[in-house]
Every structure is written in C-alpha cells, then in structure tokens.
C-alpha positions, 0 to 999 in steps of 0.5 A: 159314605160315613157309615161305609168308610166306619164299618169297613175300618171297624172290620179292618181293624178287627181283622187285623187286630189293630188299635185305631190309633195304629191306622191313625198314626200310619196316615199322619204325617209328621205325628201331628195329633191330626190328619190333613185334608190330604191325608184324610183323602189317603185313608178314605181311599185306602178303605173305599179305593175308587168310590169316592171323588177328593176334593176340597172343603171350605178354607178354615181359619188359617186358609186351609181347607178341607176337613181333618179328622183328629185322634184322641187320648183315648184313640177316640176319633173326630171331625173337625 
C-alpha cells in the first residue's frame, strides 16, 4: 500500500510539477509542520480514492492516535 500511495504521488507531482511540500502544505491544516491522523487519511484517499479502509493506530503519547506523517526542510517526508 506504501509503495502505491508513493508512486502515485511521485507521478502526481511530476505531472503536475509540483514540490511535495505544495501537496504537503495542502493536507495540514493549521500549518503545523505535520499531518494528523486525520489528515493523513485525506491525503491517502486523494491518491488511493476507495482502496483503502481508515482507521485508528495506537494512541501515542498525548493520547493520540494514529500515525502522522511529517515534512521536513528539505521537503523530505516521514512517518512517525
């Protein structure tokens, strides 16, 4: 599933010729530097609509759960 979401926002963003932090900055909402499970579950459905099912991860620290996916300075992404 990993691989298909990142091929499909690699052609995406070639296509479109974009930067990933454009997409990314699209997702986050409120500008945090990250993207909240819920958020991530937008950007997963946007590039995969209707193949995959959302749900919760375990809570972390903080009592959220989920995973978040976070951008870096140099538009480098990862999970956390």
């Amino acid at each position: 599933m990993a691989v298909a979401l990142f091929d499909t926002l690699d052609a995406y963003l070639k296509e479109q010729r974009m930067r990933c932090q454009e997409v990314f900055n699209h997702f986050d909402g409120g500008a945090k530097g990250w993207l909240a499970p819920e958020e991530l579950g937008r950007l997963v459905e946007h590039f995969l609509p209707g193949q995959v099912r959302l749900g919760r991860g375990r809570p972390r620290e903080g009592g959220r759960g989920g995973p978040e996916l976070r951008c870096g300075p140099v538009g480098s992404v990862s999970a956390w």
